[in-house]
C-alpha positions as a printed Julia matrix, in Angstrom:
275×3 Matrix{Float64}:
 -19.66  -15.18    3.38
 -17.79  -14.94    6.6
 -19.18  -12.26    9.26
 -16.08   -9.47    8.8
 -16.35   -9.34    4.95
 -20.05   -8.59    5.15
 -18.68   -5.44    7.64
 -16.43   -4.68    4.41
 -19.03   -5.4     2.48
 -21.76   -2.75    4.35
 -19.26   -0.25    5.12
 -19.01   -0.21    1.0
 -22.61    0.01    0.16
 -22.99    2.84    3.0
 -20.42    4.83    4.61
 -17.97    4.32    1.18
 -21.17    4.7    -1.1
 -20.27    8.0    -2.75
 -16.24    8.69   -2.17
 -15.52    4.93   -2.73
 -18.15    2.33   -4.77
 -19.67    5.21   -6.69
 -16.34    6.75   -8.13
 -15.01    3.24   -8.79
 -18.34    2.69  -11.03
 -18.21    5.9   -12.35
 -14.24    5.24  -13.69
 -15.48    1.86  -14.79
 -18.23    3.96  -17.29
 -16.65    6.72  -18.6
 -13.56    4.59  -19.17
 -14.64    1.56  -20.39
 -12.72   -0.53  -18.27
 -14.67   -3.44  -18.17
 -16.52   -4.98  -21.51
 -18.36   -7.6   -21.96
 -16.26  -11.24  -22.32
 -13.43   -9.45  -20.41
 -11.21  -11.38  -17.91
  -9.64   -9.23  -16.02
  -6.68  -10.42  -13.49
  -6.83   -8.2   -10.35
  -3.23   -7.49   -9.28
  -3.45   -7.35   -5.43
   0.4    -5.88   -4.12
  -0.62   -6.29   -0.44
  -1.13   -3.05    0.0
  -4.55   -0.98    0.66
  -4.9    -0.2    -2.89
  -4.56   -3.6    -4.59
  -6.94   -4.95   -1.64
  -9.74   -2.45   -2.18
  -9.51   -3.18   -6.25
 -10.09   -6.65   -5.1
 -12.97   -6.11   -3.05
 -14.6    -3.71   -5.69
 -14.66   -6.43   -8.19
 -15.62   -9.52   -6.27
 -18.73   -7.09   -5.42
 -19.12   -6.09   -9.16
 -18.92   -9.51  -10.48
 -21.79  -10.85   -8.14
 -23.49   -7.38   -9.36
 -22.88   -6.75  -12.7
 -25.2    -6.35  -16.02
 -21.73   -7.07  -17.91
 -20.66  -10.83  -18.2
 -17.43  -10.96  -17.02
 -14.34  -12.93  -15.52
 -12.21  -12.53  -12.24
  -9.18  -13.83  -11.17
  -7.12  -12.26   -8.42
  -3.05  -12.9    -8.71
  -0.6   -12.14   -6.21
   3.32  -12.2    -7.03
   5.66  -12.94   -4.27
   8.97  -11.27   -5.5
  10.41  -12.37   -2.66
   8.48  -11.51    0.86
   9.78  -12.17    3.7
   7.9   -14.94    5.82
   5.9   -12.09    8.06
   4.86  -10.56    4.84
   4.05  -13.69    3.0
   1.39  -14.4     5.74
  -0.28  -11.45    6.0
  -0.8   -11.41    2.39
  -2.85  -15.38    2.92
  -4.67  -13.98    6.26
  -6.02  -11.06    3.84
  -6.96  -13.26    1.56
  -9.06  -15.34    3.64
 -10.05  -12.46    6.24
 -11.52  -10.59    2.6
 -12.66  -14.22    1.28
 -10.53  -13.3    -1.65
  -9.65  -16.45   -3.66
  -5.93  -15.47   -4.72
  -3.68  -17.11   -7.07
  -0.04  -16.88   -5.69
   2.88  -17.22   -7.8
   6.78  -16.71   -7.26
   9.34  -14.79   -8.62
  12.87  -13.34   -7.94
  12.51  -10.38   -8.68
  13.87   -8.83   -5.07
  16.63  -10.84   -5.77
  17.24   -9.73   -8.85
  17.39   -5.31   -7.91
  18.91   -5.8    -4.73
  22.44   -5.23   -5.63
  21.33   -2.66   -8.14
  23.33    1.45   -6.96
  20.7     4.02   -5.32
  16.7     3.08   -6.14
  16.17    0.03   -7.9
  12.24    0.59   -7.79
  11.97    2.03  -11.78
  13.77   -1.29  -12.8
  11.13   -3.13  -10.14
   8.45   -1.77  -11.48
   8.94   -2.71  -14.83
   9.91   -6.33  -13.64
   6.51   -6.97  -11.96
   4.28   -5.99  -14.55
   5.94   -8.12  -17.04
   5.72  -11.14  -14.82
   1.78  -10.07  -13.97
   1.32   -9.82  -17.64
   2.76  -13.0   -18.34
   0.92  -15.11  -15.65
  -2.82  -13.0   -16.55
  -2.01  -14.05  -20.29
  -1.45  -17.86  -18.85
  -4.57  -17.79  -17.21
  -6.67  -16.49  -20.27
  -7.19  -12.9   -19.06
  -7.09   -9.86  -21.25
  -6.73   -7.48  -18.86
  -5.12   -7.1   -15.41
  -6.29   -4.32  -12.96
  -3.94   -1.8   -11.22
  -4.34   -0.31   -7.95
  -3.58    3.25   -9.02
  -6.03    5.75   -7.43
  -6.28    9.41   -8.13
  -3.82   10.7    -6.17
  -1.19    8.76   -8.03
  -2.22   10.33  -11.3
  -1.74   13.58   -9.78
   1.62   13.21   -8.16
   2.58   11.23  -11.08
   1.97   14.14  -13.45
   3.88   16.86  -11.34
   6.73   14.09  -10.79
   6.75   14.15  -14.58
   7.03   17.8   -15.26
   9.38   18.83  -11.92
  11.85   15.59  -12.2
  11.66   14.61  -15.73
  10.93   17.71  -17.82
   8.18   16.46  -19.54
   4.22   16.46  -19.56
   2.76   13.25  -19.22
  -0.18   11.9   -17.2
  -1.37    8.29  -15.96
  -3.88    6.85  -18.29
  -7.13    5.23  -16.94
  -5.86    2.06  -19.36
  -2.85    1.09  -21.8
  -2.63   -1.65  -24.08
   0.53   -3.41  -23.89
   3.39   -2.46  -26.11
   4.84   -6.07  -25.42
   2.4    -8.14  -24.67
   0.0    -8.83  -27.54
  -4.06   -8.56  -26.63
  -3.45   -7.48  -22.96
  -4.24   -3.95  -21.36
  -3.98   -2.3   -18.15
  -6.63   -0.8   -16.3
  -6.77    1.44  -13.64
 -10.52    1.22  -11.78
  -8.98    3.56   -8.5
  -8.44    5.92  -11.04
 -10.97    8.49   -9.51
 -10.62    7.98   -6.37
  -8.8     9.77   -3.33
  -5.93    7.76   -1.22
  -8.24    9.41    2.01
 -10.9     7.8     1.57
  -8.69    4.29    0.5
  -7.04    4.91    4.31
 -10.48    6.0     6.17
 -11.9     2.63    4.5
  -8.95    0.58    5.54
  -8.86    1.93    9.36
 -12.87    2.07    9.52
 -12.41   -1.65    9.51
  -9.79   -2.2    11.07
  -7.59   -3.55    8.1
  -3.88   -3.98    7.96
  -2.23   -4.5     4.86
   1.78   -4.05    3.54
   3.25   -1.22    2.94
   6.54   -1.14    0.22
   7.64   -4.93    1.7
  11.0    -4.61   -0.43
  15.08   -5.28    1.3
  15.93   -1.76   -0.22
  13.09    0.38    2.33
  13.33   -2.43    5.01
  17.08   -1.06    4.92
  16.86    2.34    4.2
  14.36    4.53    5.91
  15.94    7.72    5.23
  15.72    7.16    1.19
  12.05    6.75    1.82
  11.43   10.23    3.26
  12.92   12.09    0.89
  11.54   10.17   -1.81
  10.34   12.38   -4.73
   6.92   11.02   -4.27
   6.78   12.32   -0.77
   8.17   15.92   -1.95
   5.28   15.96   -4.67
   2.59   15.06   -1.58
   4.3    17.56    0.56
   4.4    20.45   -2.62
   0.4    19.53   -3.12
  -0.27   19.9     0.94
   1.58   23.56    0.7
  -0.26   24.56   -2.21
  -3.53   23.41   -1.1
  -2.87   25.88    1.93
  -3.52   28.63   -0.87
  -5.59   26.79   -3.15
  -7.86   24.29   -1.71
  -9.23   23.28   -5.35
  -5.13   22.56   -6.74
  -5.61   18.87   -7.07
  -8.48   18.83   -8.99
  -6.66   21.88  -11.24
  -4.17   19.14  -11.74
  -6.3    16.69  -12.96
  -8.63   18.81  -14.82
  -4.95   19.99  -16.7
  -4.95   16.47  -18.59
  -8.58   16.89  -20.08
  -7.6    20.47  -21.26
  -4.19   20.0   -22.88
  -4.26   23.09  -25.56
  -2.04   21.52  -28.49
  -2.05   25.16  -29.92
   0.46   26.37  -26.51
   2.65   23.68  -26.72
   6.07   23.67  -28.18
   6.36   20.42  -29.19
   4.4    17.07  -28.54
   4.95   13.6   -28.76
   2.41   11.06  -29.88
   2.76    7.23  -31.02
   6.5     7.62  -30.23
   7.04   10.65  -33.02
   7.95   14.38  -31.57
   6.18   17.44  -33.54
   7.53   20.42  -33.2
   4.52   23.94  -33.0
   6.86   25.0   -36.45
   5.52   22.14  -38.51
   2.71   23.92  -38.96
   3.21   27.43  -37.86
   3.07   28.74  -41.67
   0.29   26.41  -42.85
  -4.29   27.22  -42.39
């Protein structure tokens, strides 16, 4: 173990103990991310979030009363060369053993009118999917923390008319035996940036052609109108975000004019007239 991770390492066990470690074990619990005989593929992006998932479960597999399997896949959609290297000096600087594999997918959006990120999206987790299942995982781990879920939900009702939250895990609609997991799912993007600047980490941001080109789409993002909407109301309400979140645990199916579940709508008159 090289001198820096066991900084990442300490700063985990200690300063991160509570708003970090314990809230990733904690999701891991009352979620059942991670069973026994599992092989889970960490996804690692670049970014903060896919880097911290990474270091929570090389920690949890040395750890761990659960038997269990690791691998940690990266997917170059294209990177530039700066980007492509900072992703390999993480991986050593963490001592993360990462599996790289290509794609095109960058290519493949570039040319696509206004925000091609949806159709991105969509892209990479099929190809992450596809290379876990190659390697014999079952699962592959998302770096999706608890603000996402959050901003995600009020995206979903402001932008999309619609109620609909981020799930701590799915199983995959297309590909057979797999599921996503979410182990960030309960914790705060503060403490992700206080961990990552506490030690001095730098990671990628969004490392696509359509941001390195277009700053001004960025702002004004919806995402960053949903963080900026949160920051306003928490001027008046300091407790909104966990409101928020506490709203997807207390859905009241008797309020609601119509639901979907398993891909059929009901509608409250179904069973207006009926005990």
């Amino acid at each position: 173990m090289n001198e820096f991770y066991e900084q990442i390492r300490r700063s985990l066990q200690k300063k991160y103990r509570r708003s970090i470690t314990g809230k990733f074990n904690k999701a891991l619990k009352i979620y059942k991310l991670v069973n026994e005989g599992d092989r889970v593929a960490v996804c690692i992006s670049g970014g903060k979030d896919s880097w911290l998932t990474a270091v929570l479960f090389k920690e949890l597999k040395k750890y761990s009363d659960v038997p269990f399997d690791v691998k940690y896949i990266v997917m170059d959609p294209g990177y530039n060369e700066e980007n492509r290297r900072l992703i390999e000096e993480n991986a050593k600087l963490l001592d993360i053993p990462v599996q790289i594999f290509e794609s095109n997918i960058f290519d493949a959006v570039h040319e696509i009118p206004n925000s091609p990120c949806y159709l991105c999206a969509r892209m990479r987790r099929g190809y992450l999917y596809s290379y876990a299942k190659e390697l014999g995982c079952n699962k592959i781990a998302l770096g999706h923390h608890y603000d996402d879920v959050i901003e995600t939900t009020l995206m979903g009702l402001l932008y999309g008319a619609q109620m609909q939250g981020m799930m701590p895990k799915l199983h995959s609609t297309n590909f057979e035996g797999m599921e996503l997991i979410r182990p960030l799912y309960l914790i705060r993007e503060e403490d992700i940036i206080s961990w990552r600047d506490t030690n001095g980490l730098k990671f990628l941001r969004c490392a696509c052609r359509f941001t390195e080109k277009s700053e001004q789409n960025e702002e004004l993002s919806k995402r960053k109108e949903i963080k900026m909407l949160i920051r306003q109301l928490k001027t008046k309400n300091p407790d909104v975000e966990k409101c928020i979140f506490a709203s997807l645990e207390n859905v009241n199916i008797d309020t609601v004019l119509a639901y979907k579940t398993k891909g059929k709508k009901h509608y409250f008159l179904d069973n207006y007239d009926k005990d």
